[in-house]
PDB file of N, CA, C and O in Angstrom:
ATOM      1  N   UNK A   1      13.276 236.817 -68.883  1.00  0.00           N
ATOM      2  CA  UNK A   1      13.387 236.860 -70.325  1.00  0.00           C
ATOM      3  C   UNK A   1      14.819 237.182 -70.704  1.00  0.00           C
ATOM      4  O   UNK A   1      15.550 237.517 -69.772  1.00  0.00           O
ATOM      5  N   UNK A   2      15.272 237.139 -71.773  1.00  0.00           N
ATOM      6  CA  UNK A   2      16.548 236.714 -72.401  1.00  0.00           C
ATOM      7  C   UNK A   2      17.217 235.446 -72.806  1.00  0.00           C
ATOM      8  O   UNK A   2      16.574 234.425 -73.050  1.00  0.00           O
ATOM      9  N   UNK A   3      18.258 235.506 -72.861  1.00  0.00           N
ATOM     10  CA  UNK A   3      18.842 234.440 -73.217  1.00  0.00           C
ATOM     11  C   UNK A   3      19.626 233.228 -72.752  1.00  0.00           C
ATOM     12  O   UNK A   3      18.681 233.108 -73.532  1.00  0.00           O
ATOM     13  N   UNK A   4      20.140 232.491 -72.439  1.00  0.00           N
ATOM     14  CA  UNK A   4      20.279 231.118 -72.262  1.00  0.00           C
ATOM     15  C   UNK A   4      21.508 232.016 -71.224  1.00  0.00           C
ATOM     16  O   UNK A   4      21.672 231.715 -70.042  1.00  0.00           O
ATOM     17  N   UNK A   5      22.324 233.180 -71.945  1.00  0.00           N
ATOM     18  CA  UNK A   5      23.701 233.579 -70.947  1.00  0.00           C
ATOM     19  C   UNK A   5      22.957 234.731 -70.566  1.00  0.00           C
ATOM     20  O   UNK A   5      23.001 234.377 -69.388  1.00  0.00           O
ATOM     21  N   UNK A   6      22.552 235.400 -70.532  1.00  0.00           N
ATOM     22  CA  UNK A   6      21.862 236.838 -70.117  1.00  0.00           C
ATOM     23  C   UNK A   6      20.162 236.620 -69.622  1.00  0.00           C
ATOM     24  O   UNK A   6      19.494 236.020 -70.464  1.00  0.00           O
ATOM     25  N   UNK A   7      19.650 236.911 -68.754  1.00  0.00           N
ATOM     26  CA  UNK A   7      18.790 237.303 -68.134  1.00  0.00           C
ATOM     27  C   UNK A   7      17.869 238.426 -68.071  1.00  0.00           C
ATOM     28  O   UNK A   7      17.811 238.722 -66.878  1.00  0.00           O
ATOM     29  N   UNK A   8      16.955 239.374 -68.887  1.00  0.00           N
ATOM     30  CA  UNK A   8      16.659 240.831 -68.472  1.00  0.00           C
ATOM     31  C   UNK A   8      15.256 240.786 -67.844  1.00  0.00           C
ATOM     32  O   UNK A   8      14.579 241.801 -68.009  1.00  0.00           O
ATOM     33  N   UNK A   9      14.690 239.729 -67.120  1.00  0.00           N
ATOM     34  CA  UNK A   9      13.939 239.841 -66.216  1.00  0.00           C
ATOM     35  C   UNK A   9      14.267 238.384 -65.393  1.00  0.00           C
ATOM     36  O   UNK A   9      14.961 237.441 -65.771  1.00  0.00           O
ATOM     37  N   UNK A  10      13.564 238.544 -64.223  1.00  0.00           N
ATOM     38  CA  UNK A  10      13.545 237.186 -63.197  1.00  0.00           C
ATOM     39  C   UNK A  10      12.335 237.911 -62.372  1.00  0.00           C
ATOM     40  O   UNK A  10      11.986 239.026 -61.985  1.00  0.00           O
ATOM     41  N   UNK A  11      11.848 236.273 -62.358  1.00  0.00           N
ATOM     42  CA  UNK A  11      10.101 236.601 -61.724  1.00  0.00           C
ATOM     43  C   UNK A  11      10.339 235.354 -60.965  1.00  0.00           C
ATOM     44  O   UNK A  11      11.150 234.506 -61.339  1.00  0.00           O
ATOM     45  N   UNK A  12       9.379 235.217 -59.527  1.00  0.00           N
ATOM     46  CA  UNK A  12       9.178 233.905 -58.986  1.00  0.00           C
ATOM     47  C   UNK A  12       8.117 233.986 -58.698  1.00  0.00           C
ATOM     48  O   UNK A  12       7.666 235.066 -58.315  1.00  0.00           O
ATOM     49  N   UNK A  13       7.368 232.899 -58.781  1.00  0.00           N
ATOM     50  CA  UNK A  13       5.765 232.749 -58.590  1.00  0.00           C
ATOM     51  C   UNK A  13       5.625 232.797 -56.811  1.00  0.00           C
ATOM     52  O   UNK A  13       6.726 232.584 -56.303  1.00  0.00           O
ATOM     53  N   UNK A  14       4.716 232.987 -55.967  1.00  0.00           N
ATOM     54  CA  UNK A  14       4.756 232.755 -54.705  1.00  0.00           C
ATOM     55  C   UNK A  14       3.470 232.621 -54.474  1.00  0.00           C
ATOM     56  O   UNK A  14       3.147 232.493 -53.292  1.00  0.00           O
ATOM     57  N   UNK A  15       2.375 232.612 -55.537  1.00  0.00           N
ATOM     58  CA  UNK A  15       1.132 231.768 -55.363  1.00  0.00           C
ATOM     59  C   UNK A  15       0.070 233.029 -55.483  1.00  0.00           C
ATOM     60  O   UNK A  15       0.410 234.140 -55.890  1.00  0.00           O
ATOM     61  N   UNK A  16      -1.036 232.745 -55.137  1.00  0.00           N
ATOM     62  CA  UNK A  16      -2.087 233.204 -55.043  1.00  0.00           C
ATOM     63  C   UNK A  16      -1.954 234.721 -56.411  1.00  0.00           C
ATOM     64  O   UNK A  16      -2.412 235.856 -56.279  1.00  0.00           O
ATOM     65  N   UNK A  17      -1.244 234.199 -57.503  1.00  0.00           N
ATOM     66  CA  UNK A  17      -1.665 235.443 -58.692  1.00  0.00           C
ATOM     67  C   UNK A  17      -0.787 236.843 -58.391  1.00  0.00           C
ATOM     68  O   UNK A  17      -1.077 237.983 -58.756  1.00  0.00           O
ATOM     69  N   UNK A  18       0.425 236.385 -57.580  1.00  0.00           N
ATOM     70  CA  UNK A  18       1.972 237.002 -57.423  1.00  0.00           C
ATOM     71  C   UNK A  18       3.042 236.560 -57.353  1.00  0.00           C
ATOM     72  O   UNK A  18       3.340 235.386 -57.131  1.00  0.00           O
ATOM     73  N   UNK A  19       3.885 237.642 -57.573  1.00  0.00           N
ATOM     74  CA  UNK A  19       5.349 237.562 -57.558  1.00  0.00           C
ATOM     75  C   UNK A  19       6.135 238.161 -57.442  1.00  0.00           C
ATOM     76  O   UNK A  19       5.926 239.325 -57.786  1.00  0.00           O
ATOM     77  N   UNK A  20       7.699 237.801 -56.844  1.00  0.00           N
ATOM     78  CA  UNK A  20       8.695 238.672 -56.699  1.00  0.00           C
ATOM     79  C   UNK A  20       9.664 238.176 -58.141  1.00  0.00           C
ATOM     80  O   UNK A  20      10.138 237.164 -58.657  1.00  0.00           O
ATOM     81  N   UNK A  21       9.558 239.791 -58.366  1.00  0.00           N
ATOM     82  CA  UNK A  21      10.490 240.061 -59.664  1.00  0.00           C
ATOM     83  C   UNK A  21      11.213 241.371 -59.083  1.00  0.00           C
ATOM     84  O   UNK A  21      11.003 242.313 -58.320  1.00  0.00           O
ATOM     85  N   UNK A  22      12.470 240.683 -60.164  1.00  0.00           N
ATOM     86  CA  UNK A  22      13.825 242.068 -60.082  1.00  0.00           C
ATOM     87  C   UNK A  22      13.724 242.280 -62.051  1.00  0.00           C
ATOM     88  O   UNK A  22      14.211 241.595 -62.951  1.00  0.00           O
ATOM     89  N   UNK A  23      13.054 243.264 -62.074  1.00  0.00           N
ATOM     90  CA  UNK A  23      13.185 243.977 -64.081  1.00  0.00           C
ATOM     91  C   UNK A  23      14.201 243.691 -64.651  1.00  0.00           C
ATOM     92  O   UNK A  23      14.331 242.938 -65.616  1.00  0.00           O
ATOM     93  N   UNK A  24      15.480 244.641 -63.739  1.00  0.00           N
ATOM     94  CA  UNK A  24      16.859 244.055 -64.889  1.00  0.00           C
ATOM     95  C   UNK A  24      17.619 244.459 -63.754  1.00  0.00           C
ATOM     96  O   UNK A  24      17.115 244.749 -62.669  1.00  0.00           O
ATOM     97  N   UNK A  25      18.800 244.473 -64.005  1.00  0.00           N
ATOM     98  CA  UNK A  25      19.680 244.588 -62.569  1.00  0.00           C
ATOM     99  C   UNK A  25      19.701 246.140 -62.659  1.00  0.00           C
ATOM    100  O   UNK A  25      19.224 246.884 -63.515  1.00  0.00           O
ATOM    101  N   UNK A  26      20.499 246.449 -61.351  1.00  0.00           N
ATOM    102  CA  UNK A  26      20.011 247.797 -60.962  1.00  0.00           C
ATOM    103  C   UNK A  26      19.095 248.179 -60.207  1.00  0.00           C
ATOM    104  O   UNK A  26      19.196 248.976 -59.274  1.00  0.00           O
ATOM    105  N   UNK A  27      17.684 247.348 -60.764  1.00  0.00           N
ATOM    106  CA  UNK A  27      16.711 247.780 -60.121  1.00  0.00           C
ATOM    107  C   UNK A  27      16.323 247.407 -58.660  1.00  0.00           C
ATOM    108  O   UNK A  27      17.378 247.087 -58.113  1.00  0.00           O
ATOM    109  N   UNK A  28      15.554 247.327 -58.003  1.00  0.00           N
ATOM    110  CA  UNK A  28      14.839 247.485 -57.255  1.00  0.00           C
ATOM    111  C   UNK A  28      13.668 246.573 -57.175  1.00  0.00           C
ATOM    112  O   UNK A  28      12.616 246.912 -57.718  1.00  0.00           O
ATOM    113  N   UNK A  29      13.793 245.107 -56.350  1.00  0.00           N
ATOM    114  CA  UNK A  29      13.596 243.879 -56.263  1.00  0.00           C
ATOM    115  C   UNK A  29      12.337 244.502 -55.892  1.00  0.00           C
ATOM    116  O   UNK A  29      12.309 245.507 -55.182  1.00  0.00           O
ATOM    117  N   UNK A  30      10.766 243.652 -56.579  1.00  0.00           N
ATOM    118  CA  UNK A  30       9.594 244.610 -55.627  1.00  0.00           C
ATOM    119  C   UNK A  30       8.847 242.732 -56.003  1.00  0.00           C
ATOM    120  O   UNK A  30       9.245 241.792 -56.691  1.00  0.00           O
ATOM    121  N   UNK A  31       7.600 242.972 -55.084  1.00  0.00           N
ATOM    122  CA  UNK A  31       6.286 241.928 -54.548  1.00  0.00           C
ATOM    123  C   UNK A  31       4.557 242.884 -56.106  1.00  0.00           C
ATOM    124  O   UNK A  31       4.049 244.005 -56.135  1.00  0.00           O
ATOM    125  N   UNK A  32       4.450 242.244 -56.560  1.00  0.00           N
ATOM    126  CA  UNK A  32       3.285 242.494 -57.824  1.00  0.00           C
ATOM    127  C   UNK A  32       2.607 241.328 -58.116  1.00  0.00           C
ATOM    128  O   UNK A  32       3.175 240.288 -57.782  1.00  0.00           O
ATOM    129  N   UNK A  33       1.525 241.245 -58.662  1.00  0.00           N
ATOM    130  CA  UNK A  33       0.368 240.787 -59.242  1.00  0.00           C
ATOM    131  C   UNK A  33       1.393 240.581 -60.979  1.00  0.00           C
ATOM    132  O   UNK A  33       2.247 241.244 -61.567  1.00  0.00           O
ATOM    133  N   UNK A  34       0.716 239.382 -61.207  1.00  0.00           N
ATOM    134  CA  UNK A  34       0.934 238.889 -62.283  1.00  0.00           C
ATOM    135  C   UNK A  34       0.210 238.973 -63.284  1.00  0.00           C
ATOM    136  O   UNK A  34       0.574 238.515 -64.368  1.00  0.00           O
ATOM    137  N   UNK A  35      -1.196 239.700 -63.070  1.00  0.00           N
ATOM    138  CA  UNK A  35      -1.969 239.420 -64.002  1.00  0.00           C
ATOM    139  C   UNK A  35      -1.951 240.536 -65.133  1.00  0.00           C
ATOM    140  O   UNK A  35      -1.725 241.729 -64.929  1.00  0.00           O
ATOM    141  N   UNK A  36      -2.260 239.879 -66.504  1.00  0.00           N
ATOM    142  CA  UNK A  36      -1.696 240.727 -67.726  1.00  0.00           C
ATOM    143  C   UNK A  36      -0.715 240.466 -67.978  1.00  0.00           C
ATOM    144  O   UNK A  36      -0.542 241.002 -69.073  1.00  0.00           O
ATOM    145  N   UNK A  37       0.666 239.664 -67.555  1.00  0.00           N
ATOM    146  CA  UNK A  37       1.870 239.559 -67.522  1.00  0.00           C
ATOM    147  C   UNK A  37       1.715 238.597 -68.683  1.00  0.00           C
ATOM    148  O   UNK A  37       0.793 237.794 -68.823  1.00  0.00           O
ATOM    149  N   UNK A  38       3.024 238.839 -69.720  1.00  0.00           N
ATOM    150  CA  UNK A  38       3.720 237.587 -70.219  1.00  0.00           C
ATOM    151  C   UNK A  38       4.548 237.021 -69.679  1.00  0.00           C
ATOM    152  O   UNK A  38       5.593 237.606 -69.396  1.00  0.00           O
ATOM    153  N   UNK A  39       4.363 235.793 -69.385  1.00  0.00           N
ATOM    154  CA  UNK A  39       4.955 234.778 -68.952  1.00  0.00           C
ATOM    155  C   UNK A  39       5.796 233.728 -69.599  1.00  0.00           C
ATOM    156  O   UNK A  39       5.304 232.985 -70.449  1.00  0.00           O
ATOM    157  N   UNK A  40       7.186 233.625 -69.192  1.00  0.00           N
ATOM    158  CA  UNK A  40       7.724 232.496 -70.094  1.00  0.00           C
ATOM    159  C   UNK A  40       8.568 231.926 -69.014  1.00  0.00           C
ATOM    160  O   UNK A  40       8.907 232.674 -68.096  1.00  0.00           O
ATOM    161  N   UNK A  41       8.984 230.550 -69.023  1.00  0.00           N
ATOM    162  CA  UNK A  41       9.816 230.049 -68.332  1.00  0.00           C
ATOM    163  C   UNK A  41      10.590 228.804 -68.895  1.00  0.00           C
ATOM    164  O   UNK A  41      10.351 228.317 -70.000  1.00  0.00           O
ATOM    165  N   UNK A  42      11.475 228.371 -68.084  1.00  0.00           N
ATOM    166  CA  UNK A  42      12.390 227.458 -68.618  1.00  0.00           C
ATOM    167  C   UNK A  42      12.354 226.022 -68.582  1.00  0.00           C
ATOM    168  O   UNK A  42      12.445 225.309 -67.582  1.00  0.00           O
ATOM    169  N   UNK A  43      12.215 225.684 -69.747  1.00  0.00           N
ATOM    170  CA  UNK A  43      12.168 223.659 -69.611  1.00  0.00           C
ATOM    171  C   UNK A  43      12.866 222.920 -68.629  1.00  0.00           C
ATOM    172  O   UNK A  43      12.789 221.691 -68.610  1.00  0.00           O
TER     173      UNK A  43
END
């Protein structure tokens, strides 16, 4: 999520109803369940 020049989340799908996401930088790259999540991605 963010903007076209800025980024404040990154998620990658890896199937079966997970993903590896990094929150915002700084953090601490982790493996989670997607479900409940808003989801948006790019055309």
């Amino acid at each position: 999520f963010g903007s076209a020049s800025y980024s404040h989340h990154v998620g990658i799908y890896v199937g079966g109803g997970s993903m590896i996401h990094a929150p915002h930088t700084g953090a601490v790259v982790s493996y989670g369940s997607i479900g409940g999540a808003w989801i948006g991605g790019r055309p």
